[in-house]
KOLBA-532453 format. One line per field, with one value per residue (C-alpha): residue number from 1; x, y, z. Coordinates in steps of 0.5 Angstrom, whole numbers. Layout:
REM KOLBA-532453
resi: (NUM/...) .
x: (X/...) .
y: (Y/...) .
z: (Z/...) .
***
This chain:
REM KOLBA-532453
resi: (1/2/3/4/5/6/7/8/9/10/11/12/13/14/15/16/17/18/19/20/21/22/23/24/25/26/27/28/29/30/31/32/33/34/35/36/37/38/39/40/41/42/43/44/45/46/47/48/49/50/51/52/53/54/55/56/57/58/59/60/61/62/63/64/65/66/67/68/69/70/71/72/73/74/75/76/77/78/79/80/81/82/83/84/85/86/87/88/89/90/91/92/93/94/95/96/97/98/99/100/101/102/103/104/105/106/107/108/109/110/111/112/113/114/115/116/117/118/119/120/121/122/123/124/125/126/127/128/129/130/131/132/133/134/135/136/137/138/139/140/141/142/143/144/145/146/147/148/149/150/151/152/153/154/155/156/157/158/159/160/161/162/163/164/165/166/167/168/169/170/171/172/173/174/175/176/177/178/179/180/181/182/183/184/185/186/187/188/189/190/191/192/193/194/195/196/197/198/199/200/201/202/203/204/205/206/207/208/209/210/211/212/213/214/215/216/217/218/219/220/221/222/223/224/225/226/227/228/229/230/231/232/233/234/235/236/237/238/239/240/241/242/243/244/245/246/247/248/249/250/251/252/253/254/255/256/257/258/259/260/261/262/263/264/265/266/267/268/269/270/271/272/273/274/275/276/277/278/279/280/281/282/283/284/285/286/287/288/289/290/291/292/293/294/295/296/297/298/299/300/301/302/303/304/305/306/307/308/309/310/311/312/313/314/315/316/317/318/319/320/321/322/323/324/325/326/327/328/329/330/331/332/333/334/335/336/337/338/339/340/341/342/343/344/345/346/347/348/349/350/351/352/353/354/355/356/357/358/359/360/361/362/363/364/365/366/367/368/369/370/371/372/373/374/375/376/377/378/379/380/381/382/383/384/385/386/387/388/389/390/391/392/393/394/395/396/397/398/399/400/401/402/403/404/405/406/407/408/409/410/411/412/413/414/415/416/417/418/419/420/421/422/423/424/425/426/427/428/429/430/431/432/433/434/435/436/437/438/439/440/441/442/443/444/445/446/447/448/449/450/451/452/453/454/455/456/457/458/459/460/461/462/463/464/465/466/467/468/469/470/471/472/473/474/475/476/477/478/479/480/481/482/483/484/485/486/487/488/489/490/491/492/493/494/495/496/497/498/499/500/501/502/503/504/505/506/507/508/509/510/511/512/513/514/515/516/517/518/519/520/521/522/523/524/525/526/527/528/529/530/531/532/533/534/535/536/537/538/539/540/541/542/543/544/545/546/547/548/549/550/551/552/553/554/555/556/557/558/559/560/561/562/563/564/565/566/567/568/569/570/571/572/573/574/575/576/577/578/579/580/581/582/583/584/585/586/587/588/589/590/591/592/593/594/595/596/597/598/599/600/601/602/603/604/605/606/607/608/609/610/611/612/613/614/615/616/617/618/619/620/621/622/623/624/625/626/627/628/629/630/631/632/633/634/635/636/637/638/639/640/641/642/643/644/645/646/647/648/649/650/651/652/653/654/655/656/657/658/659/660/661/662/663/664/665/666/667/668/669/670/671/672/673/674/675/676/677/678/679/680/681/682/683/684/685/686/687/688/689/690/691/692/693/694/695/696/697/698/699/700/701/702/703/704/705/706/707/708/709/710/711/712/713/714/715/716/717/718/719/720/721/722/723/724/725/726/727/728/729/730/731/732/733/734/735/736/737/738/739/740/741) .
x: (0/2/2/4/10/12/18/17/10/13/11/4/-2/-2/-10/-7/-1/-3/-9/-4/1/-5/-7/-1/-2/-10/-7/-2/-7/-12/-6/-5/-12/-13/-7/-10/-16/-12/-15/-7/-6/1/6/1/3/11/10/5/10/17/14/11/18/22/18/11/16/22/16/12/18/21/14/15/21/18/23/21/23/31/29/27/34/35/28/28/34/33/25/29/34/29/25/30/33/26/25/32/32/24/25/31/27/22/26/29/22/17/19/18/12/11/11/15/16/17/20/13/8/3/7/11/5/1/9/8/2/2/8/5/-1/3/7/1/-2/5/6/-1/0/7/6/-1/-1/6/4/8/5/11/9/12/12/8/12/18/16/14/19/24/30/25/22/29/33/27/26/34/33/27/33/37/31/30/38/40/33/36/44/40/36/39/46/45/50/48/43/46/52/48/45/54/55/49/50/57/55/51/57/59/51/53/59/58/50/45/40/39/37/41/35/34/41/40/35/41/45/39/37/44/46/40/41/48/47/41/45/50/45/40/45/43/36/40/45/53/58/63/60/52/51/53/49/42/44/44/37/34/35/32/26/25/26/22/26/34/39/44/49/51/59/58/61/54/50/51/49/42/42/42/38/33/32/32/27/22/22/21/15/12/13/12/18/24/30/34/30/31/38/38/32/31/37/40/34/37/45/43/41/48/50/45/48/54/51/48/54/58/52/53/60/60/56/51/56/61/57/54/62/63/57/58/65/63/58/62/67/67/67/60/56/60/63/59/52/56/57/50/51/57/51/46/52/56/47/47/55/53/47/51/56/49/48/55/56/48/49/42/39/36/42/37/34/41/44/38/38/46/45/40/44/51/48/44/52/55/50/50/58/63/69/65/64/71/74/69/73/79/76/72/78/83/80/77/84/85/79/82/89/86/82/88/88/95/100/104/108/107/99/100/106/101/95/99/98/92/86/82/76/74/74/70/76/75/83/85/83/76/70/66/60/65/59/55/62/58/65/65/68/62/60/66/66/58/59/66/63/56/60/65/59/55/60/62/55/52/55/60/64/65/66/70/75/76/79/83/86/87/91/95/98/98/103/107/108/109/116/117/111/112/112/112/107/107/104/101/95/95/101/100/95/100/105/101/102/95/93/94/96/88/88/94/90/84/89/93/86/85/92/90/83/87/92/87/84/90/91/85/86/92/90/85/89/94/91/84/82/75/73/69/62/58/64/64/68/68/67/69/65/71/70/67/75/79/75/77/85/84/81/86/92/87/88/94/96/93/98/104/102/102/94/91/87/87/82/76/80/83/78/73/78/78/71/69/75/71/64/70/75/69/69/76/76/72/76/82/81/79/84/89/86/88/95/95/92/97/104/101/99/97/93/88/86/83/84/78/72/68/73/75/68/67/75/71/65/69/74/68/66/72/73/66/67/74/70/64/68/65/72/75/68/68/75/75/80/79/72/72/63/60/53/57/60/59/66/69/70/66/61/54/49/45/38/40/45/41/36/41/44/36/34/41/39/32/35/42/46/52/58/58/64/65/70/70/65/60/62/61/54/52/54/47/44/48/52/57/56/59/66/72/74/81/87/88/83/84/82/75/70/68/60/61/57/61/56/59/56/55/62/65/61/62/69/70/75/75/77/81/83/90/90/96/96/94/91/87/89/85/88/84/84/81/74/76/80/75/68/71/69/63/55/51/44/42/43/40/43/47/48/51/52/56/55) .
y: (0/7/13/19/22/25/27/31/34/41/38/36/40/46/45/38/41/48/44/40/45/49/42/41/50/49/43/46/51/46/43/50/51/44/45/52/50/43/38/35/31/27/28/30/37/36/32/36/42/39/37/44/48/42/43/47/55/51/47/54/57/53/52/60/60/54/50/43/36/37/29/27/27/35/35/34/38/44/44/43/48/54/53/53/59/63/60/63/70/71/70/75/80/80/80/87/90/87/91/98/96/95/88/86/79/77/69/68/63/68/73/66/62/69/71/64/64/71/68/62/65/70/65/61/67/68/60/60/66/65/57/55/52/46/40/33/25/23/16/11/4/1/-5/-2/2/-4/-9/-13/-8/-2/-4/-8/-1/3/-1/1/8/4/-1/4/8/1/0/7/5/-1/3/8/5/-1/-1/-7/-5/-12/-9/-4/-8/-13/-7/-4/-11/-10/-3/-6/-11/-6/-5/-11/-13/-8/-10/-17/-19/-15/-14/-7/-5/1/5/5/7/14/11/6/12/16/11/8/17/17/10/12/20/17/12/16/22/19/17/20/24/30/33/31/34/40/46/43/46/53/53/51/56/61/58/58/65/67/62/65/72/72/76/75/80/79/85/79/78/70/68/62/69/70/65/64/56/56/63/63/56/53/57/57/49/49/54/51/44/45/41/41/45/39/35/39/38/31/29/34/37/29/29/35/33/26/29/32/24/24/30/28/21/27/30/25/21/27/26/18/12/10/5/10/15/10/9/16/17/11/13/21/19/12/17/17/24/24/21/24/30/34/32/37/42/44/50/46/41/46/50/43/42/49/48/41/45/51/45/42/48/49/43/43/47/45/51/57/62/67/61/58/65/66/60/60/67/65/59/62/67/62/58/65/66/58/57/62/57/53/60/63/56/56/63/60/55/60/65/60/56/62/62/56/56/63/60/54/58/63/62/64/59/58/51/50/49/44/41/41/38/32/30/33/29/37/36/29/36/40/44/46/47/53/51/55/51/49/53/58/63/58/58/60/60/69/74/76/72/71/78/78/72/75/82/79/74/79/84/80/78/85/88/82/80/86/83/76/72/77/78/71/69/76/73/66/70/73/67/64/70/70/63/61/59/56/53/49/42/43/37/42/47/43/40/35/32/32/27/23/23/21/14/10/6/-1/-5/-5/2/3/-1/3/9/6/5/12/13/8/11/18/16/13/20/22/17/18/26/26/20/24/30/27/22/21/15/11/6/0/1/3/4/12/16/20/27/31/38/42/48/41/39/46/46/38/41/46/43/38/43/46/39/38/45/42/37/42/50/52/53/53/46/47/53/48/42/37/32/38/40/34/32/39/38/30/34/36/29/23/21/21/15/11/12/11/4/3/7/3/-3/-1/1/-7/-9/-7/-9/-15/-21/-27/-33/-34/-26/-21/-13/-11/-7/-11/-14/-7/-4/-11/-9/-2/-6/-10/-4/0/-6/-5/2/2/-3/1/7/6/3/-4/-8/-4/-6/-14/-14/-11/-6/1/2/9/9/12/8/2/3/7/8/12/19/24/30/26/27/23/25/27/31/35/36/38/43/45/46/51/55/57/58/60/67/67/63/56/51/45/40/40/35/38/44/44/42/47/53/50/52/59/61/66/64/56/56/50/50/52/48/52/53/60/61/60/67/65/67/62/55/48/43/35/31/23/21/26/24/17/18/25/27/33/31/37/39/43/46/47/49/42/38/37/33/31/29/27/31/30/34/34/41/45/42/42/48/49/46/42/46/40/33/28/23/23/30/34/43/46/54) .
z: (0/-2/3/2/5/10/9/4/7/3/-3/-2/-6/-2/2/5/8/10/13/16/19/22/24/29/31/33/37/41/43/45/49/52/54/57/62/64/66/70/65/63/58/60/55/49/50/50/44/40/42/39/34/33/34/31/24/23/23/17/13/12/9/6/2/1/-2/-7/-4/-8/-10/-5/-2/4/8/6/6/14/16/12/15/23/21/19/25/30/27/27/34/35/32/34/42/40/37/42/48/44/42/47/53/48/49/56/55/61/60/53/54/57/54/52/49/45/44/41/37/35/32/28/25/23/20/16/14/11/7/4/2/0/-5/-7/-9/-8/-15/-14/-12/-12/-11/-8/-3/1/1/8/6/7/13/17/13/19/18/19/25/29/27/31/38/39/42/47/48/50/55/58/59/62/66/69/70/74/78/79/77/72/65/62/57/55/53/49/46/45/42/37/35/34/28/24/19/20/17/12/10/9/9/4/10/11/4/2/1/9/10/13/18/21/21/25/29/31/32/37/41/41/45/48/52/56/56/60/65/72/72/73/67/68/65/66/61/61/68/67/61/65/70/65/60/68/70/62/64/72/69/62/59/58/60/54/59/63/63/60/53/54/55/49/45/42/42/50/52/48/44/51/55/48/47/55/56/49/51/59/59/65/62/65/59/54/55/56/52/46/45/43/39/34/35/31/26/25/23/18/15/15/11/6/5/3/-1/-5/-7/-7/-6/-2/2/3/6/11/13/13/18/22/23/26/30/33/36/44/44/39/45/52/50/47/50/56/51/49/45/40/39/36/32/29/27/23/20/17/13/11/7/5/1/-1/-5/-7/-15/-16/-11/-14/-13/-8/-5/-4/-1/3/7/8/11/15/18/19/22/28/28/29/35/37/39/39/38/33/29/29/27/21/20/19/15/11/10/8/3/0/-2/-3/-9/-11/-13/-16/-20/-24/-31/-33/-29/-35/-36/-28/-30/-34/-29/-24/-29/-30/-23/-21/-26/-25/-30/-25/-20/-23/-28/-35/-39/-35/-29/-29/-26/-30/-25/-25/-23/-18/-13/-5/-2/-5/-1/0/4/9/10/11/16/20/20/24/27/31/31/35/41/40/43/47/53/55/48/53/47/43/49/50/42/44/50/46/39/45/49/42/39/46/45/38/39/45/46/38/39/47/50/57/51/47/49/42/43/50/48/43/48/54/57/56/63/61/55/52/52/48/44/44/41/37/34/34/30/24/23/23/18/13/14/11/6/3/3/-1/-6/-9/-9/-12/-16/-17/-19/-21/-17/-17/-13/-20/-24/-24/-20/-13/-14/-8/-10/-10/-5/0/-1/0/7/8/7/12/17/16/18/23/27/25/28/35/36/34/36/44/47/39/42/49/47/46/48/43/43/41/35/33/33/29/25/23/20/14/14/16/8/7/12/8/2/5/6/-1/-4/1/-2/-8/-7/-4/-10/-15/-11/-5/-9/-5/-7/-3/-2/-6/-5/-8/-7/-4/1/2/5/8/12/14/17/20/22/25/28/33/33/36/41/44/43/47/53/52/51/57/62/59/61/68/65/67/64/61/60/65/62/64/70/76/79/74/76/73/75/75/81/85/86/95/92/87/93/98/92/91/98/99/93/96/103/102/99/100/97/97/98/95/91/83/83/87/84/77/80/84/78/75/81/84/78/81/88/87/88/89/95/96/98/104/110/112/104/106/107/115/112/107/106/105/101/101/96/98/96/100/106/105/105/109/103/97/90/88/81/78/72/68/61/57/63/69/75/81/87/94/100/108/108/117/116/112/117/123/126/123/124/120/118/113/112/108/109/103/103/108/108/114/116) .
***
C-alpha cells in the first residue's frame, strides 16, 4: 500500500499541507487551553509542542521560498534548521522589541504562543499565495516501513531508554552491553549481508546516532558533565525572569542556542529544561550524522556514505562530550546544513543565499568557538579556490595538470570551473559571516566572546616559538605522548592513530590521484569548495597537536570531532584506495584486494572501533572502563538525585557563596551560577559567611576531590574534608548530602 510521504509534506497540494501544519497549530492551543483549565494530558503536550517548534515554522518557509522536490533527507534537515532559527531570531527579536512595548516578560508562554501563532498565520498566507499551484505525488511504501530491517532499527532508541533505566535504577549494565555489541554489528551486517536494503540506510545512521546519544545522556535523572550545568544555569534565569538580559558577562550568555532555544522548547512544550538538554537537544544532534551521510552521498556512493556516517557518530566524543556542551551540538547541526548547501548546485541562486545567511547566522549565534573555527575555514579555503581558479599559470599548470585529473573535479583546461559563476564560497559571504560574527560578540554579553578569542590569539602569539611541538603547551601532543593506562587501552589509541591515517590517505589519493573506483564503475566527485575546507580543517587538526593552546581553547578531543564533520568521508576512502594500492603491488592466492573485501575490511574495522569507542571492550575485560553508561565507578561529575535535593534546598534558602570540591561544584553552577566556587587548597582561604556542600561521595569517605589545572591537562587529587568542616555546624543533611555553615 502506497502513502504519502511525509518526509517530503512540503511538496504535497497546498490545502492538504497547509491543512495539516494548521492542524498541528490549532492543536497546540487546545494543549495549552486544556493545561490552564488542569485537565492535562500526559506527555500529548510535550510531544505535540517538539514536533510543532521542530518543523511547522521550517516546512512554511521552505514552502514560501517553493523549495520542492530537495528529498526526504534534505527535506527534513532543511525544515528543522529554518524552525529552529525562526525560534532563535523570533525570542530575540521579542525580547529586543516587546519590552518597548510594556510587554515586560516577552520569554512567556502568552507572548510566545501568541508571537507564534501570528508567525505562523502570516507565513501561511504567504505560501498560499507564493506556491498554491505546485503540488508533488510522492509516496511511501507500507511494506518498506513495516519491512524487518525498519522495525529492528526503530526499537533500538527503546533499547537503550529500558537500558539506562535499568543502570540508573538498579545499576545492572547488561542490556546496554547487549545493545554496544548489536549496534557494533551493523556495519559488519553492511559489509558483508544485504539485510539493511540501501534505501534504508539513512534511518540506520539515525537510529544507531539517536541510540548512541541516548545511551549516555539519559544517565542520571540530573545533567552530567562539565559546561552543561553553566548553560542550565543561564537557560533557567532566562526562564524564571521571562526575559534575557544579554548584559550579562558570560560567553554562554550570548549565544541564542541556550538563551532562547532552551527557554522556548520549555515554555512551549512544558518541559524541565533539564530534559531539553537531556532529551531534545540529542534528538536534533542525531541529525547532525544523517547530515554527514547526505553530504558524502552526494560525492560518493550509498556504502561510503553509510561509513563516513557511522564513522563520525562512533567517536566517544559524539555521545559523551558533546552532550556536555549544548551549545556545539546546535552549532555543528547548522554548520552541517551550511556544507549541504555549499555543495548543492541545483538550489536557485537566491534561495541558496538566503538559506546560507540565515544558517550562519543561527552558527555565529549558537557557538562562538565553533564560528571562529569556520572563519578560519571559510578564509583559507576561500584562498585555496582563488588560487585554483588562476588561469595564467604557464607551464606550472600543465606540470600540476598531469598529477591532478582537475576535470574529474569540476576544472575545465584552464582550471576554471566548470560552475565558475555557482561557487558559494565568495568574498562576499565571508565577509558577511565574519562582520556578523565578531558584530555579535562585540555587542552582546560585554564582548565576552570576543574577548575570550583575543585573549587565545595573545597567549598563542607569546608562545609560537617556545610552545612549538612542547607537550607541557600543546594539548594534542600531550594526548600522542601521554601514556595509556593499561596494554587494551593503548590498544584503543593505536585505533584512533589507524583511522586517522586512512583519513590522511584518503585526502592526498584524491589530490594527487584520482582514481575510478569499482562500486557502480563512476568516480568519486568530492565538490571541490567541500575538499578546500577538507585541506583546511586537515592543517587545523594537525595545528593542534604542533601549535601551543590552539587545542586546548576547545580541548583537542572537540578540535577534532569538529575537524571530522569535513574528513568522515575521507575515512571511507582511504581504506578502498589502500585496498587498492594493495591490489596492485601484494598478490596472495588466497585473498583479493578488492572493492568488495574493502567495504567488508570497513564493517569489520568499525565493528572494533565502536566496541573501543564506547568503553564495551574496557567493561567486558575488567579493564579501567571508561563508560559512565556502564559502569558506576568511573570518576565523572554526575549526580544523584539526594545531591540534587540538597544543591535544590540551598538555592532556595542560601546567599551566600558555597564551597564544594570539583564535582560538586560544577553541579551547584547550575543552580547558584557565581555563588559556586571549588573549595581552596588551604582552610584560611575560605570566607568565615560562607556554606560547604558535601555530596555523597564526600560524606561517605569524608575526602574532597580537588583538581590542578595546567595549560593542557586537568589533574585530580584527594583531600581530607576534616579541616574544612571542623568548625562549622551542620544545617542539613539528608543522609547522602550534608552542608555546613
Amino acid at each position: 500500500m502506497q502513502i504519502k510521504n511525509i518526509f517530503t509534506i512540503n511538496d504535497w497540494p497546498i490545502y492538504q499541507f497547509l491543512g495539516t501544519v494548521l492542524g498541528v497549530q490549532c492543536l497546540l492551543w487546545l494543549m495549552v487551553i486544556l493545561d490552564a483549565n488542569g485537565s492535562t494530558i500526559p506527555l500529548l503536550r510535550q510531544i505535540v509542542g517538539v514536533v510543532y517548534l521542530l518543523f511547522v515554522p521550517g516546512l512554511l518557509l521552505m514552502r514560501v521560498l517553493k523549495m520542492h522536490r530537495l528529498g526526504g533527507i534534505e527535506t527534513l534537515l532543511f525544515t528543522v534548521g529554518l524552525s529552529m532559527a525562526t525560534s532563535m531570531f523570533l525570542g530575540f527579536v521579542m525580547n529586543t522589541i516587546y519590552p518597548v512595548l510594556d510587554v515586560l516578560n516577552p520569554i512567556a508562554e502568552m507572548p510566545l504562543m501568541i508571537s507564534l501563532t501570528v508567525f505562523v498565520l502570516i507565513a501561511s498566507v504567504l505560501a498560499y499565495l507564493q506556491d498554491r499551484d505546485f503540488a508533488d505525488s510522492s509516496t511511501l511504501d507500507t511494506d518498506e516501513i513495516f519491512s524487518l530491517p525498519t522495525v529492528l532499527l526503530s526499537l533500538l532508541p527503546f533499547i537503550s531508554i529500558f537500558g539506562t533505566f535499568l543502570m540508573n535504577n538498579y545499576h545492572i549494565n547488561l542490556l546496554l552491553v547487549v545493545l554496544l555489541l548489536i549496534l557494533a554489528l551493523i556495519p559488519v551486517i553492511v559489509g558483508f549481508k544485504s539485510f539493511i536494503p540501501e534505501t534504508h540506510y539513512p534511518y540506520a545512521i539515525f537510529m544507531v546516532a539517536l541510540t548512541l546519544l541516548l545511551h549516555t545522556s539519559l544517565i542520571s535523572a540530573y545533567i552530567w558533565g562539565w559546561d552543561i550545568n553553566q548553560e542550565l544555569y543561564i537557560s533557567n534565569l532566562v526562564i524564571q525572569n521571562s526575559a534575557w538580559d544579554f548584559s550579562i558577562y558570560s560567553n554562554i550568555n550570548a549565544m541564542l542556542s541556550i538563551v532562547m532555544l532552551v527557554p522556548i522548547f520549555s515554555i512551549i512544550a512544558k518541559i524541565g529544561s533539564v530534559w531539553i538538554f537531556k532529551i531534545v537537544f540529542p534528538l536534533i544532534f542525531s541529525l547532525v550524522g544523517l547530515g554527514i551521510y547526505a553530504i558524502a552521498k552526494k560525492q560518493s556512493y550509498n556504502k561510503i556514505a553509510f561509513y563516513a556516517s557511522f564513522f563520525f557518530i562512533s567517536l566517544l566524543v559524539y555521545y559523551t562530550e558533546m552532550l556536555q556542551v549544548s551549545r556545539q551540538e546546535i552549532a555543528e547541526f547548522f554548520l552541517v546544513l551550511i556544507i549541504l548547501l555549499i555543495i548543492n548546485k541545483d538550489l536557485f541562486k537566491i534561495k541558496k543565499y538566503l538559506l546560507l545567511i540565515v544558517f550562519s547566522f543561527a552558527l555565529a549565534t549558537s557557538h562562538y568557538g565553533l564560528s571562529y573555527l569556520f572563519m578560519l575555514t571559510l578564509f583559507f579555503a576561500l584562498l585555496i579556490l582563488i588560487i585554483s581558479e588562476i588561469g595564467s599559470l604557464g607551464n606550472l599548470r600543465h606540470t600540476i595538470r598531469k598529477q591532478f585529473d582537475w576535470e574529474k573535479r569540476g576544472y575545465t583546461m584552464n582550471f576554471a570551473p566548470r560552475h565558475a559563476g555557482e561557487r558559494t564560497v565568495t568574498i562576499d559571504y565571508v565577509m558577511v559571516f565574519t562582520i556578523f560574527a565578531l558584530g555579535w560578540y562585540l555587542f552582546i554579553s560585554s564582548s565576552s566572546a570576543l574577548n575570550s578569542i583575543t585573549d587565545l590569539f595573545i597567549q598563542f602569539s607569546n608562545n609560537i616559538v617556545v610552545g612549538f611541538m612542547n607537550p607541557e603547551t600543546t594539548q594534542g601532543l600531550n594526548v600522542i605522548v601521554t601514556q595509556a593506562a593499561t596494554p587494551l587501552h593503548s590498544i584503543g589509541k593505536y585505533i584512533q592513530f589507524v583511522a586517522q591515517f586512512f583519513i590522511m590517505f584518503g585526502i592526498f589519493s584524491l589530490l594527487f590521484r584520482p582514481q575510478k573506483m569499482e562500486l557502480g564503475g563512476e568516480y568519486v566527485a568530492v565538490d571541490r569548495e567541500y575538499f578546500s575546507f577538507a585541506l583546511v580543517n586537515l592543517v587545523l587538526a594537525l595545528a593542534g597537536v604542533v601549535l601551543p593552546y590552539f587545542s586546548s581553547a576547545l580541548n583537542t578531543t572537540r578540535l577534532y570531532q569538529i575537524t571530522l564533520i569535513y574528513l568522515a568521508p575521507f575515512f571511507a576512502i582511504g581504506v578502498i584506495e589502500m585496498f587498492g594500492v594493495f591490489d596492485r603491488f601484494v598478490r596472495i592466492s588466497w585473498y583479493k584486494f578488492n572493492n568488495e573485501n574493502a567495504i567488508k575490511a570497513l564493517g569489520a574495522f568499525l565493528c572494533i572501533f565502536l566496541l573501543f569507542n564506547t568503553g564495551v571492550i574496557y567493561t567486558i575485560a575488567q579493564d579501567s572502563p571508561t563508560s559512565i553508561a556502564l559502569t558506576d565507578n568511573v570518576d565523572y561529575p554526575r549526580f544523584t538525585p539526594l545531591e540534587v535535593a540538597g544543591a535544590t534546598w540551598l538555592h532556595q534558602v542560601g546567599n551566600r557563596t558555597i564551597y564544594s570540591d570539583v564535582p560538586m561544584a560544577t553541579m551547584l553552577e547550575s543552580f547558584s551560577g557565581t555563588l559556586s566556587h571549588k573549595i581552596p587548597s588551604e582552610t584560611s582561604q575560605l570566607r568565615k559567611s560562607s556554606y560547604i556542600f558535601l555530596g555523597e561521595t564526600n560524606v561517605q569517605t569524608n575526602v574532597l576531590t580537588m583538581m590542578t589545572v595546567t595549560d593542557v591537562s586537568k589533574d585530580t587529587t584527594s583531600t581530607s574534608a576534616l579541616p574544612y568542616i571542623a568548625s562549622r555546624g551542620i544545617i542539613y543533611d539528608n543522609g547522602k548530602t550534608r552542608i555546613y555553615t
